[in-house]
MIDOSE-1310 file (N, C-alpha, C; in nm, 2 decimals, decimal comma, always signed):
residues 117
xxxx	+0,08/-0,12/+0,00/+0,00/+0,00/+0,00/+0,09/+0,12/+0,00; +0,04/+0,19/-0,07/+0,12/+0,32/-0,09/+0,09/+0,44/-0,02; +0,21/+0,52/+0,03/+0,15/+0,65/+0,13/+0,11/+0,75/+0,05; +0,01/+0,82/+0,09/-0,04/+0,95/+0,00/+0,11/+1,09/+0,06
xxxx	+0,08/+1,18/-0,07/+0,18/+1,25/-0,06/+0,15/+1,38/+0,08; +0,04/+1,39/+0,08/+0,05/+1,49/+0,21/+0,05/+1,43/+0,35; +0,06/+1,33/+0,36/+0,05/+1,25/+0,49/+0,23/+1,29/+0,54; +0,25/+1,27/+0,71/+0,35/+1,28/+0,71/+0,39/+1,14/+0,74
xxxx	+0,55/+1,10/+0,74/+0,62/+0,95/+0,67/+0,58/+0,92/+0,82; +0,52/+0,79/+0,77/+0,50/+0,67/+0,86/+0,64/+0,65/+0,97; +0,60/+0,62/+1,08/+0,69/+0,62/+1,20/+0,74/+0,76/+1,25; +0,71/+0,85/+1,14/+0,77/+0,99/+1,18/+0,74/+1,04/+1,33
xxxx	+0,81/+1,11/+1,43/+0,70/+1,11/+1,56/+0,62/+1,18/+1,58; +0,66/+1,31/+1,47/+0,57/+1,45/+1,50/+0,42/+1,41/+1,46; +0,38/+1,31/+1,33/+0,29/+1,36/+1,27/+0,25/+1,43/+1,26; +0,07/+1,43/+1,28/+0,00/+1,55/+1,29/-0,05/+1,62/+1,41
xxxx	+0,07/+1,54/+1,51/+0,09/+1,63/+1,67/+0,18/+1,68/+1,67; +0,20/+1,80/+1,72/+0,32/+1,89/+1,78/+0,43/+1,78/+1,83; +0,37/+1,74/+1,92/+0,46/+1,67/+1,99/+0,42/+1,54/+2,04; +0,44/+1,42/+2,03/+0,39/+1,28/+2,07/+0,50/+1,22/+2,12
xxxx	+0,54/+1,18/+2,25/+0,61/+1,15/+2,31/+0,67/+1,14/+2,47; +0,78/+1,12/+2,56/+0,78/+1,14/+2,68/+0,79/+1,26/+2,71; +0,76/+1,25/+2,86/+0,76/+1,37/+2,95/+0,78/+1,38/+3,10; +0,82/+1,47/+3,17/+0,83/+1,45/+3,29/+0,71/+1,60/+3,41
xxxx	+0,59/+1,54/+3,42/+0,51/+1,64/+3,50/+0,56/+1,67/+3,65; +0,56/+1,77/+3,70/+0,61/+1,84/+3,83/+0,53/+1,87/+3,87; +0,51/+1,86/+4,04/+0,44/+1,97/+4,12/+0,52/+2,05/+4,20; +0,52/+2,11/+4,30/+0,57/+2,12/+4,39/+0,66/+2,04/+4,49
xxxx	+0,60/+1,95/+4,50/+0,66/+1,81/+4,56/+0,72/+1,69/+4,51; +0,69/+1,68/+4,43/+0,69/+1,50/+4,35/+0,68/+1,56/+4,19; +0,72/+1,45/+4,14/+0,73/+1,46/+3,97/+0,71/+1,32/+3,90; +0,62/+1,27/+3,81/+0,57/+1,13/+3,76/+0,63/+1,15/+3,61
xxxx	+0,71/+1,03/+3,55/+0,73/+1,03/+3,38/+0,62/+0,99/+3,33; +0,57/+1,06/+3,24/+0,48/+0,97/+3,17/+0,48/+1,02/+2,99; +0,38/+0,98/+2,94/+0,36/+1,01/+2,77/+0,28/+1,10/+2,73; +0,32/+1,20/+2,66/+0,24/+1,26/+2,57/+0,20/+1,29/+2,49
xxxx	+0,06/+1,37/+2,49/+0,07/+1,37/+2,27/-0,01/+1,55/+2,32; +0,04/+1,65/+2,24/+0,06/+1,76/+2,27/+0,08/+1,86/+2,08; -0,03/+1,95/+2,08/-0,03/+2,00/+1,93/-0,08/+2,18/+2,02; -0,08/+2,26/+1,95/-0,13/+2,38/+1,97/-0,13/+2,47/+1,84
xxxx	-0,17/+2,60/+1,85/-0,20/+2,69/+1,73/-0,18/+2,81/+1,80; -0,21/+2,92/+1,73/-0,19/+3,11/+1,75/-0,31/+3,13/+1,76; -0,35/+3,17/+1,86/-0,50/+3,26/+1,85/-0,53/+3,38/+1,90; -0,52/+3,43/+1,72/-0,55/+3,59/+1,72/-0,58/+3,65/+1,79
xxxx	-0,70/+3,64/+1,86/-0,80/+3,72/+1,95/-0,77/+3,77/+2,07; -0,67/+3,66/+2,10/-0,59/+3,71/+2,24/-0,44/+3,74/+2,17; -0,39/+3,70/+2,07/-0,27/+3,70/+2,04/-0,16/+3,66/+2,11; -0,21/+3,50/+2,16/-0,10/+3,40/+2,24/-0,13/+3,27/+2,18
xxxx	+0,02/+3,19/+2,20/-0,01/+3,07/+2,16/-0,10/+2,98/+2,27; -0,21/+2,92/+2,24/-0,23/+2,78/+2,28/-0,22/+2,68/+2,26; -0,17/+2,55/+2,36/-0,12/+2,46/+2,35/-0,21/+2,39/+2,44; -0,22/+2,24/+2,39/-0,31/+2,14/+2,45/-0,31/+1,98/+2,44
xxxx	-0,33/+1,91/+2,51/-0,28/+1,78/+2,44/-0,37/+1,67/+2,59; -0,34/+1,55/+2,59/-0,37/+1,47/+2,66/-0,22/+1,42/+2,69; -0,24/+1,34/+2,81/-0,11/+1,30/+2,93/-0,12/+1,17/+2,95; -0,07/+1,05/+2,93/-0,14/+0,93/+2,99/-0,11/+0,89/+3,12
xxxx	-0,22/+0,89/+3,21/-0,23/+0,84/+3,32/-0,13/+0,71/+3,41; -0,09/+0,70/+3,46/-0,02/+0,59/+3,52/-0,07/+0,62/+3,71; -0,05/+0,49/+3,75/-0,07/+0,52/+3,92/+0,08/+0,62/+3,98; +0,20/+0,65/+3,91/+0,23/+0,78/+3,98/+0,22/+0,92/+3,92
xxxx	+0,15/+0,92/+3,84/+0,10/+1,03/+3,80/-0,07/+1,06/+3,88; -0,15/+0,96/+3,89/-0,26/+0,93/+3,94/-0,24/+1,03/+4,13; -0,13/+0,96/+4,17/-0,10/+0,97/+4,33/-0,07/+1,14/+4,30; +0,03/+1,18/+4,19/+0,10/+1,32/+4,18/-0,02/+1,40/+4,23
xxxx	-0,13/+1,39/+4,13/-0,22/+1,52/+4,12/-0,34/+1,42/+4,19; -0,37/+1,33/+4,23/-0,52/+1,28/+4,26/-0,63/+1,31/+4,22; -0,62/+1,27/+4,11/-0,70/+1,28/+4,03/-0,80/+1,44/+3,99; -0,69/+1,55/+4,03/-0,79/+1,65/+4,04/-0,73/+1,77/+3,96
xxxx	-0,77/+1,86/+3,93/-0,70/+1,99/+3,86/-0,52/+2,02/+3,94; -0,48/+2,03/+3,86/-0,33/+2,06/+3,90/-0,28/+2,15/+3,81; -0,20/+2,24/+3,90/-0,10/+2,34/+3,83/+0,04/+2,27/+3,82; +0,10/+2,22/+3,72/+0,22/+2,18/+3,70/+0,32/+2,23/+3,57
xxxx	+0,42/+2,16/+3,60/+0,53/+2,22/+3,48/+0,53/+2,06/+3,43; +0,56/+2,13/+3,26/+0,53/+1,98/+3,20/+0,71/+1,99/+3,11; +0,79/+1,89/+3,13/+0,92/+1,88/+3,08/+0,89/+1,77/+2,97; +0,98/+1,82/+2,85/+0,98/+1,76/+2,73/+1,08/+1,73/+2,68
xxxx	+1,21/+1,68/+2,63/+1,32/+1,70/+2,57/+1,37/+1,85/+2,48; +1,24/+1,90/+2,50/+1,20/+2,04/+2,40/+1,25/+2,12/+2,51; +1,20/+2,10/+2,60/+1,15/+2,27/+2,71/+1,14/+2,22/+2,80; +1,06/+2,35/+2,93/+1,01/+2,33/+2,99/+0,86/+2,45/+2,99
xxxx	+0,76/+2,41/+3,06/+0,61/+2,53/+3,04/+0,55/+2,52/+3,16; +0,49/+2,56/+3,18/+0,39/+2,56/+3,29/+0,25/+2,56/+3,25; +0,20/+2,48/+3,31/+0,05/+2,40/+3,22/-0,04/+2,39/+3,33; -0,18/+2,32/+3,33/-0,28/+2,29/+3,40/-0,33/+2,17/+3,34
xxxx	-0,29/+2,03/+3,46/-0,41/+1,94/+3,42/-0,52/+1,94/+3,48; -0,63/+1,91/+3,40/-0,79/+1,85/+3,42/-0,78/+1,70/+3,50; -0,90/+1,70/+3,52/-0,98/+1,56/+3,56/-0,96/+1,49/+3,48; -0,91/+1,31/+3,46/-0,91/+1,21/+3,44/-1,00/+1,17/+3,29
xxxx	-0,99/+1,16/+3,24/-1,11/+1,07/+3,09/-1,13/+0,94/+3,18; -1,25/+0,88/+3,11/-1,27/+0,74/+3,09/-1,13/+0,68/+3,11; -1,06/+0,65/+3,02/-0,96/+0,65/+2,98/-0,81/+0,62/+3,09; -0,82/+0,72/+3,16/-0,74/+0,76/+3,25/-0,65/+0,88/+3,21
xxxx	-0,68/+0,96/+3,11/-0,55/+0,99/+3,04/-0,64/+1,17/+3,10; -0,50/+1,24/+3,14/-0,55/+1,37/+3,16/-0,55/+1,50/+3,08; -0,65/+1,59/+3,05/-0,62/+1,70/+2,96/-0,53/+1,80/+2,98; -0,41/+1,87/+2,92/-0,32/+1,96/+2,95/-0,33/+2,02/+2,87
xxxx	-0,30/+2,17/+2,92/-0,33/+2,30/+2,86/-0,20/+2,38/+2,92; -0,20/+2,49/+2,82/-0,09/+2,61/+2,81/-0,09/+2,66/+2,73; -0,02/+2,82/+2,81/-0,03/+2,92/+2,69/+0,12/+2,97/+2,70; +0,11/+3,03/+2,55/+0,29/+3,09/+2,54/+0,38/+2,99/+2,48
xxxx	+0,49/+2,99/+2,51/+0,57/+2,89/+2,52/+0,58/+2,78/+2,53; +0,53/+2,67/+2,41/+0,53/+2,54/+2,45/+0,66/+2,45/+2,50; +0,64/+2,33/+2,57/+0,76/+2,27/+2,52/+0,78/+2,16/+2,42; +0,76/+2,21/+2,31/+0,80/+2,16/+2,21/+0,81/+2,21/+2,07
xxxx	+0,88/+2,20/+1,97/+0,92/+2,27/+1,82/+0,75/+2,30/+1,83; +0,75/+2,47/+1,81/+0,59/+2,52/+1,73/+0,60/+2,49/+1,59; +0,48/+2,47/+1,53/+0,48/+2,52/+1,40/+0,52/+2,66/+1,38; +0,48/+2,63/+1,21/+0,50/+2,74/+1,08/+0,44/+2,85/+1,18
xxxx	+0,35/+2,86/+1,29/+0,30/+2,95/+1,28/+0,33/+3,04/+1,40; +0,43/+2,98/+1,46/+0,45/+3,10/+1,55/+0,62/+3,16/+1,47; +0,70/+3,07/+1,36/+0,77/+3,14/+1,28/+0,71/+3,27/+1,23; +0,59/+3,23/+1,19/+0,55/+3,38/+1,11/+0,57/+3,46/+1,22
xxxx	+0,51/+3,46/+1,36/+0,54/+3,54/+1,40/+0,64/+3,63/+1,46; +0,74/+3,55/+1,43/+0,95/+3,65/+1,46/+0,89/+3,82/+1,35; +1,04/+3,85/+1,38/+1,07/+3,96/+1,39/+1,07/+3,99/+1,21; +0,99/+4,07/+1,16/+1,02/+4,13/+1,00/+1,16/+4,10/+0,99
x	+1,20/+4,06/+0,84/+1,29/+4,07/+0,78/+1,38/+4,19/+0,69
Protein backbone atom coordinates (compact mmCIF):
# COMPACT_ATOMS: atom_id res chain seq x y z
CA UNK A 1 0.00 0.00 0.00
CA UNK A 2 1.19 3.23 -0.85
CA UNK A 3 1.47 6.47 1.34
CA UNK A 4 -0.42 9.52 -0.03
CA UNK A 5 1.83 12.49 -0.63
CA UNK A 6 0.53 14.86 2.09
CA UNK A 7 0.45 12.53 4.86
CA UNK A 8 3.51 12.77 7.09
CA UNK A 9 6.17 9.45 6.73
CA UNK A 10 5.02 6.66 8.63
CA UNK A 11 6.94 6.22 12.03
CA UNK A 12 7.66 9.89 11.80
CA UNK A 13 7.05 11.15 15.61
CA UNK A 14 5.67 14.54 15.05
CA UNK A 15 2.87 13.58 12.66
CA UNK A 16 -0.05 15.51 12.94
CA UNK A 17 0.86 16.28 16.69
CA UNK A 18 3.18 18.86 17.80
CA UNK A 19 4.58 16.67 19.94
CA UNK A 20 3.91 12.77 20.71
CA UNK A 21 6.09 11.54 23.14
CA UNK A 22 7.76 11.42 26.77
CA UNK A 23 7.65 13.74 29.50
CA UNK A 24 8.25 14.55 32.94
CA UNK A 25 5.08 16.39 35.00
CA UNK A 26 6.05 18.40 38.32
CA UNK A 27 4.45 19.65 41.24
CA UNK A 28 5.71 21.25 43.88
CA UNK A 29 6.56 18.11 45.59
CA UNK A 30 6.87 15.05 43.53
CA UNK A 31 7.29 14.58 39.71
CA UNK A 32 5.75 11.26 37.60
CA UNK A 33 7.29 10.29 33.85
CA UNK A 34 4.79 9.74 31.71
CA UNK A 35 3.61 10.09 27.67
CA UNK A 36 2.38 12.62 25.73
CA UNK A 37 0.68 13.69 22.68
CA UNK A 38 0.65 17.64 22.69
CA UNK A 39 -0.33 20.03 19.31
CA UNK A 40 -1.29 23.82 19.71
CA UNK A 41 -1.98 26.85 17.30
CA UNK A 42 -1.88 31.07 17.53
CA UNK A 43 -5.04 32.59 18.52
CA UNK A 44 -5.46 35.85 17.18
CA UNK A 45 -7.98 37.24 19.50
CA UNK A 46 -5.86 37.05 22.37
CA UNK A 47 -2.66 37.00 20.44
CA UNK A 48 -0.98 34.03 22.41
CA UNK A 49 -0.14 30.70 21.59
CA UNK A 50 -2.27 27.78 22.78
CA UNK A 51 -1.21 24.57 23.47
CA UNK A 52 -3.12 21.36 24.49
CA UNK A 53 -2.75 17.77 24.41
CA UNK A 54 -3.74 14.71 26.60
CA UNK A 55 -1.12 13.01 29.29
CA UNK A 56 -1.38 9.28 29.91
CA UNK A 57 -2.28 8.37 33.19
CA UNK A 58 -0.16 5.88 35.16
CA UNK A 59 -0.70 5.19 39.24
CA UNK A 60 2.34 7.81 39.81
CA UNK A 61 1.03 10.28 37.99
CA UNK A 62 -2.61 9.32 39.42
CA UNK A 63 -0.97 9.66 43.27
CA UNK A 64 0.96 13.20 41.81
CA UNK A 65 -2.22 15.18 41.18
CA UNK A 66 -5.22 12.80 42.64
CA UNK A 67 -6.96 12.82 40.27
CA UNK A 68 -7.89 16.47 40.39
CA UNK A 69 -6.95 19.86 38.60
CA UNK A 70 -3.30 20.59 39.02
CA UNK A 71 -1.04 23.40 38.34
CA UNK A 72 2.20 21.78 37.00
CA UNK A 73 5.33 22.19 34.83
CA UNK A 74 5.33 19.76 31.99
CA UNK A 75 9.16 18.84 30.78
CA UNK A 76 9.77 17.60 27.33
CA UNK A 77 13.17 16.96 25.74
CA UNK A 78 11.99 20.35 23.96
CA UNK A 79 11.51 22.73 27.06
CA UNK A 80 10.12 23.29 29.94
CA UNK A 81 6.12 25.26 30.44
CA UNK A 82 3.86 25.61 32.90
CA UNK A 83 0.47 23.96 32.20
CA UNK A 84 -2.79 22.92 34.05
CA UNK A 85 -4.08 19.36 34.24
CA UNK A 86 -7.86 18.48 34.23
CA UNK A 87 -9.76 15.59 35.60
CA UNK A 88 -9.11 12.09 34.38
CA UNK A 89 -11.06 10.72 30.87
CA UNK A 90 -12.71 7.45 30.94
CA UNK A 91 -9.60 6.50 29.78
CA UNK A 92 -7.40 7.62 32.48
CA UNK A 93 -5.53 9.89 30.36
CA UNK A 94 -5.50 13.68 31.55
CA UNK A 95 -6.22 17.00 29.56
CA UNK A 96 -3.19 19.65 29.54
CA UNK A 97 -3.30 22.99 28.56
CA UNK A 98 -0.93 26.11 28.15
CA UNK A 99 -0.34 29.23 26.92
CA UNK A 100 2.85 30.87 25.43
CA UNK A 101 5.72 28.89 25.22
CA UNK A 102 5.27 25.39 24.51
CA UNK A 103 7.64 22.74 25.17
CA UNK A 104 8.00 21.61 22.10
CA UNK A 105 9.24 22.74 18.24
CA UNK A 106 5.94 25.16 17.32
CA UNK A 107 4.75 25.17 13.97
CA UNK A 108 5.04 27.39 10.85
CA UNK A 109 3.03 29.50 12.77
CA UNK A 110 4.51 30.95 15.48
CA UNK A 111 7.70 31.36 12.81
CA UNK A 112 5.50 33.83 11.09
CA UNK A 113 5.44 35.40 14.01
CA UNK A 114 9.50 36.45 14.57
CA UNK A 115 10.71 39.62 13.86
CA UNK A 116 10.22 41.26 10.03
CA UNK A 117 12.88 40.69 7.82
Amino acid sequence: MSQRADEPPRGEEHGDDDYNGSAVVFTAERQAEVEVVLRGNFQPIDGRFHWYGRVTGDGELDELVAGRRAEVVLRTPHGDAVATLSDPDPWNRYRITGLGRPPFPAGSELVELGEPD
